[in-house]
C-alpha positions as CSV (number, residue, x, y, z in Angstrom):
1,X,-18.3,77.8,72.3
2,X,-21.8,76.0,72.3
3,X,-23.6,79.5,72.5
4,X,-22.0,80.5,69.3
5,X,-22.0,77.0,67.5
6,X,-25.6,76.5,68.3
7,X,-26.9,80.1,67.1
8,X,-24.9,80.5,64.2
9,X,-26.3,76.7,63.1
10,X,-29.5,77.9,64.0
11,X,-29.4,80.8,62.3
12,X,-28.2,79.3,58.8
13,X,-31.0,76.6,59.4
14,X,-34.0,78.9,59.7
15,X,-32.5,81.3,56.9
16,X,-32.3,78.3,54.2
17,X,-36.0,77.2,55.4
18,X,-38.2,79.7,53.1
19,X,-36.1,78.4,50.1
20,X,-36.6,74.3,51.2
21,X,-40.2,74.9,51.9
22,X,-40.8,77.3,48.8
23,X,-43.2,75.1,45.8
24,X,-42.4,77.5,42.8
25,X,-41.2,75.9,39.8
26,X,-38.1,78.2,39.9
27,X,-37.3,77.3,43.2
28,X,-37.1,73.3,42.4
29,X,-33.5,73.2,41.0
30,X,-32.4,74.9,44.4
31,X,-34.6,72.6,47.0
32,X,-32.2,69.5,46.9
33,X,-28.9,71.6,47.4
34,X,-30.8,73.6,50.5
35,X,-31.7,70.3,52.0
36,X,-28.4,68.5,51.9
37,X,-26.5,71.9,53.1
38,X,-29.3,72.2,56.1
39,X,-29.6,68.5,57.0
40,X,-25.1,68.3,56.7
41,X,-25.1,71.0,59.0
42,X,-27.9,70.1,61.6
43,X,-26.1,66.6,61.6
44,X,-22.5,68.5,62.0
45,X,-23.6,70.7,64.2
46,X,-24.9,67.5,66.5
47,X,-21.9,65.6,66.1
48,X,-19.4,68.9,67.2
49,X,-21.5,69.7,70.4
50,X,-22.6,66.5,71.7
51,X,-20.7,63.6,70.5
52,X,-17.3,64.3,69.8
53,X,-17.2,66.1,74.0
54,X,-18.7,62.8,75.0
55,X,-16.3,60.7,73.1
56,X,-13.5,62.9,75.0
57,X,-14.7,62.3,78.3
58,X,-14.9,58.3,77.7
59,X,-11.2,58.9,76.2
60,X,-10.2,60.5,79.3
61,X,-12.2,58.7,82.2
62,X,-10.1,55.1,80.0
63,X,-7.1,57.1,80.5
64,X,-6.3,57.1,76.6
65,X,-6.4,61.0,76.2
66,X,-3.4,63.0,76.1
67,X,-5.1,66.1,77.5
68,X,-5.1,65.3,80.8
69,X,-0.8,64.8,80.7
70,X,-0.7,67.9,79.2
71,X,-2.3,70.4,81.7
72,X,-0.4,68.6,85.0
């Protein structure tokens, strides 16, 4: 699941980055909505694949998780 989390983030990312870094006058109106969709899903993307496994492990090694009752 990281493989395809990562490079489909990735992908959006570098696709929206002509439009953030593009200084035509028509292009303005668009730059604030491109930034706040790149920057919510870089910081999504961060929280899905790193945080929230981490905060899973520390659930399970305090024995509060449910996912360990499950499987046995």
């Amino acid at each position: 699941r990281f493989r395809a989390i990562f490079l489909t983030s990735t992908t959006t990312i570098v696709g929206l980055m002509p439009i953030l870094l593009e200084t035509s006058l028509q292009a303005q109106i668009l730059i604030p909505l491109v930034a706040s969709l790149s920057f919510g899903l870089l910081s999504a993307s961060v929280i899905v694949l790193f945080v929230l496994p981490a905060i899973y492990a520390i659930l399970d090694d305090l024995g509060v998780s449910t996912l360990s009752e499950e499987v046995e």
